[in-house]
N, C-alpha and C positions, 0 to 999 in steps of 0.2 A: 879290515876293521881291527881294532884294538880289543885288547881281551880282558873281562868285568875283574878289576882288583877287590878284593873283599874289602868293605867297611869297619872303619876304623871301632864303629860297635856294630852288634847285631841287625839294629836296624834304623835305616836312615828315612827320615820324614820329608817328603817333600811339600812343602805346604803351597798350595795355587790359593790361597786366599781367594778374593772373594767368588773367582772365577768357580768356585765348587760350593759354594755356599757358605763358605765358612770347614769344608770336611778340606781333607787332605789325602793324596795318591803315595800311597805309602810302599816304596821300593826297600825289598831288602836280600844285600847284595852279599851277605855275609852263608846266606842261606846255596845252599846246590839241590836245585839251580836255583840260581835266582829268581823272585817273585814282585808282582807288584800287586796291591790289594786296596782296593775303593768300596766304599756303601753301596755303591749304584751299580747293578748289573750294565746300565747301558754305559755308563762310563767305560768300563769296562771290555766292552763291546767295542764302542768307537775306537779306544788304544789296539785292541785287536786286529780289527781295519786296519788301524794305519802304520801298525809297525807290518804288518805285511804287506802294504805301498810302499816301503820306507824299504824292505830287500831283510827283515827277517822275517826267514819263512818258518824256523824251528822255534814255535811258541807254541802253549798248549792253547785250548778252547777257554773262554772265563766256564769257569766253573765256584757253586758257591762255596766258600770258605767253612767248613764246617765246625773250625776251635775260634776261630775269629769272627765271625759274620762278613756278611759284605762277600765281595768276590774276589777270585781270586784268579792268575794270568801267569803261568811258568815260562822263561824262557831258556831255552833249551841251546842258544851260539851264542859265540863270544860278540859283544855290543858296546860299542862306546854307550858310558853311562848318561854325558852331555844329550846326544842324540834321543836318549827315553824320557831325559829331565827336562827336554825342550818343548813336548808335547803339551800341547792346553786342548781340552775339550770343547768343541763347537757350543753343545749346550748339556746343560744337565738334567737326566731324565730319574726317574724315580722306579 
């Protein structure tokens, strides 16, 4: 695998439109390690699963975000950024 380039700013938005309700899975690649952070604990949850079907096994647990709200998912090995920016969530839980 390829190793995460930092972000040309701080932090890069990915936005899944409607697929999340209109929220956004907010990856920032600028930060060590890198983090991604959603409203939805279970969102959060499901990206967790699947980046460990997916062969990264160095991620932390979501844990919630205590200066931002919402959750938050450290990942700890180098990761194509494609392969994290490709994931859509099954459904969206509350």
């Amino acid at each position: 695998m390829q190793a995460i380039s930092p972000a040309t700013s701080s932090v890069e938005l990915t936005d899944w439109g409607e697929c999340l309700t209109g929220q956004q899975l907010e990856f920032d690649w600028a930060h060590e390690p890198p983090f991604v952070r959603h409203r939805s604990q279970g969102v959060v949850e499901q990206f967790f699963i699947w980046l460990g079907e997916n062969g990264v096994a160095r991620r932390s647990i979501p844990i919630p975000d205590r200066v931002g709200g919402g959750w938050i998912l450290f990942i700890y090995q180098p990761v194509e950024k494609s392969l994290l920016e490709a994931w859509r969530p099954s459904i969206e839980e509350e």
